[in-house]
C-alpha positions as a LaTeX table, in Angstrom:
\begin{tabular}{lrrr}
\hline
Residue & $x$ (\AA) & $y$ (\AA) & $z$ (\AA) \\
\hline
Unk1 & 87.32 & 233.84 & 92.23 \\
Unk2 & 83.81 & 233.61 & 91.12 \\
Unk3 & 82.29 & 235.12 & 88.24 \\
Unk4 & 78.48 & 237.11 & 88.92 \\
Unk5 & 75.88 & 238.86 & 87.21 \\
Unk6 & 73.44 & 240.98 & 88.83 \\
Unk7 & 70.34 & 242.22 & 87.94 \\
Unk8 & 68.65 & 245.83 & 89.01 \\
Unk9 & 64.48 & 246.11 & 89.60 \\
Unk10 & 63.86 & 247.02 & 86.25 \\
Unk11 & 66.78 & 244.93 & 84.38 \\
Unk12 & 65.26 & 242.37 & 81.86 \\
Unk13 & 66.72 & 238.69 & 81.97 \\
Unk14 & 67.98 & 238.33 & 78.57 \\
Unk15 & 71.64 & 238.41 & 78.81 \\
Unk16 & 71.41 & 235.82 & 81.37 \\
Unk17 & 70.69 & 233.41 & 78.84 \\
Unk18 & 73.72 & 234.51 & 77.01 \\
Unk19 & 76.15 & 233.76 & 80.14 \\
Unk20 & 74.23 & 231.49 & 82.25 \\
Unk21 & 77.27 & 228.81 & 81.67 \\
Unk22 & 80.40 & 231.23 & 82.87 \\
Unk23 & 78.75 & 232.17 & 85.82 \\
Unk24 & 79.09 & 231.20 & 89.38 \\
Unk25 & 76.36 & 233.82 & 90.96 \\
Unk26 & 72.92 & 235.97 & 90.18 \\
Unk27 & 72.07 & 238.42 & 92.11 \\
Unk28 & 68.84 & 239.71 & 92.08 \\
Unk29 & 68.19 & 243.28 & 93.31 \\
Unk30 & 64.98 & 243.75 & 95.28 \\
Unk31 & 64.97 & 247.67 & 95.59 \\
Unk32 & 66.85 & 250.23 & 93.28 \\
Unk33 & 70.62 & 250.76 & 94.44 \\
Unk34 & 71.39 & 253.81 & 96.39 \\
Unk35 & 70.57 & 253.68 & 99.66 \\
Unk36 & 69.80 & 251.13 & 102.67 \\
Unk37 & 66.08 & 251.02 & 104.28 \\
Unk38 & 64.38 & 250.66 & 101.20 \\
Unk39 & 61.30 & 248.88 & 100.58 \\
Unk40 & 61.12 & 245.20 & 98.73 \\
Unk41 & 59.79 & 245.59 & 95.15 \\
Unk42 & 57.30 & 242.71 & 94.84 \\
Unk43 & 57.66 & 242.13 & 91.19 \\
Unk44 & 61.27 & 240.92 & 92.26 \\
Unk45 & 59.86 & 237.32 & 93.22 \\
Unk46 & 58.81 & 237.05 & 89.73 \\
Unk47 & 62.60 & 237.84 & 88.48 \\
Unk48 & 63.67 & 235.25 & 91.43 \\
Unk49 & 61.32 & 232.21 & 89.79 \\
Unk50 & 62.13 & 233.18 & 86.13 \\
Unk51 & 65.84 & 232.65 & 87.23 \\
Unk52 & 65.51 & 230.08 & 89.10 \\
Unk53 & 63.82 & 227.83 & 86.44 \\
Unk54 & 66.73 & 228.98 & 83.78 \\
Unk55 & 69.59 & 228.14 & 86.44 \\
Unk56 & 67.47 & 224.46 & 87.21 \\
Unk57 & 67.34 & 223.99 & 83.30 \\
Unk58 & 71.14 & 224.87 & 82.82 \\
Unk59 & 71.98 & 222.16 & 85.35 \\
Unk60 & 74.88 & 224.30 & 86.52 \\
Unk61 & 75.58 & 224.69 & 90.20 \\
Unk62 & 74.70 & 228.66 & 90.65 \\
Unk63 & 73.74 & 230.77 & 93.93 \\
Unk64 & 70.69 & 232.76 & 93.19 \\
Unk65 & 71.16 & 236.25 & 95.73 \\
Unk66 & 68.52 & 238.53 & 96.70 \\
Unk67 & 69.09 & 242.03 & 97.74 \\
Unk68 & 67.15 & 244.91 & 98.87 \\
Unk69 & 64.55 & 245.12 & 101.74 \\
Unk70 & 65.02 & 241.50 & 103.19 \\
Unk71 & 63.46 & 241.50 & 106.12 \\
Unk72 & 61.40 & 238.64 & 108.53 \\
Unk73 & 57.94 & 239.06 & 107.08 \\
Unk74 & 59.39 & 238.63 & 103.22 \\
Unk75 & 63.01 & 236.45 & 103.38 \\
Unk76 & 60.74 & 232.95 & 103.22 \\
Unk77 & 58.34 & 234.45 & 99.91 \\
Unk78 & 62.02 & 235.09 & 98.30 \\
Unk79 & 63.25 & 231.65 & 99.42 \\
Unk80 & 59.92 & 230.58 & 98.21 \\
Unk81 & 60.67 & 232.02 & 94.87 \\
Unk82 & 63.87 & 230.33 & 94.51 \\
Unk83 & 66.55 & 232.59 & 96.14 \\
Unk84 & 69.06 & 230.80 & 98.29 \\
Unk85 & 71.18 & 233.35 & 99.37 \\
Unk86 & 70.37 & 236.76 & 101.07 \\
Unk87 & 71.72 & 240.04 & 101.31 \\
Unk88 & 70.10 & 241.52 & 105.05 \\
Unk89 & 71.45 & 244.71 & 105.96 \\
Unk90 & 69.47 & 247.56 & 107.36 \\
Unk91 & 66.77 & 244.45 & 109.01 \\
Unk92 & 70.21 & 243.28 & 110.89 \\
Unk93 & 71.94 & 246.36 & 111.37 \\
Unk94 & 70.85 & 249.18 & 113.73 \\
Unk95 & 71.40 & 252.61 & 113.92 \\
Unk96 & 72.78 & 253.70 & 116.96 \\
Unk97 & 70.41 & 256.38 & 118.11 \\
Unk98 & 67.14 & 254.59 & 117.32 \\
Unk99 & 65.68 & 253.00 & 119.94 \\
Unk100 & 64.52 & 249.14 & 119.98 \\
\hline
\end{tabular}
C-alpha cells in the first residue's frame, strides 16, 4: 500500500511540507474534478515545479502525478515541469459515436 496526497487547481502546497516524509505519491490536479474533457489549467506547471523542487530537496523517492487535460500538445511541458507520471483519459479514450 502506498500512502498519497493530492492536490486540486486551487489547493495551496503547505501541508505538503508537513507530510512530505510519509508519503509515497503527489498528485497534482490539472483541471477541477468533476468531469472528463476538461481543459489543462496552465498555472498547474507552476504547482508541478514547486513540488518537484520540495520532493528533490526531501531526497525521498516520490512519484509526482498529473491529472486533468493531458493531452499530446501539453504531456512534455508537464514532464518538463517535473511530473513523471500521468493520468490520460478522455485524450486516450473515445467515445463511441464520435467520429475519428
Amino acid at each position: 500500500m502506498k500512502a498519497g496526497l493530492v492536490f486540486n487547481p486551487a489547493e495551496p502546497l503547505d501541508v505538503l511540507d508537513w507530510v512530505i516524509d510519509d508519503i509515497d505519491l503527489v498528485l497534482i490536479m490539472s483541471v477541477n474534478p468533476g468531469f472528463g474533457g476538461q481543459s489543462f489549467i496552465d498555472s498547474a506547471l507552476r504547482k508541478i515545479e514547486d513540488v518537484r523542487r520540495r520532493i528533490i530537496a526531501s531526497g525521498k523517492d516520490i512519484r509526482l502525478e498529473v491529472d486533468g487535460g493531458i493531452k499530446v500538445d501539453n504531456i512534455r511541458r508537464a514532464a518538463d515541469a517535473g511530473a513523471d507520471t500521468f493520468v490520460a483519459g478522455s485524450a486516450i479514450l473515445v467515445n463511441p459515436t464520435t467520429r475519428v
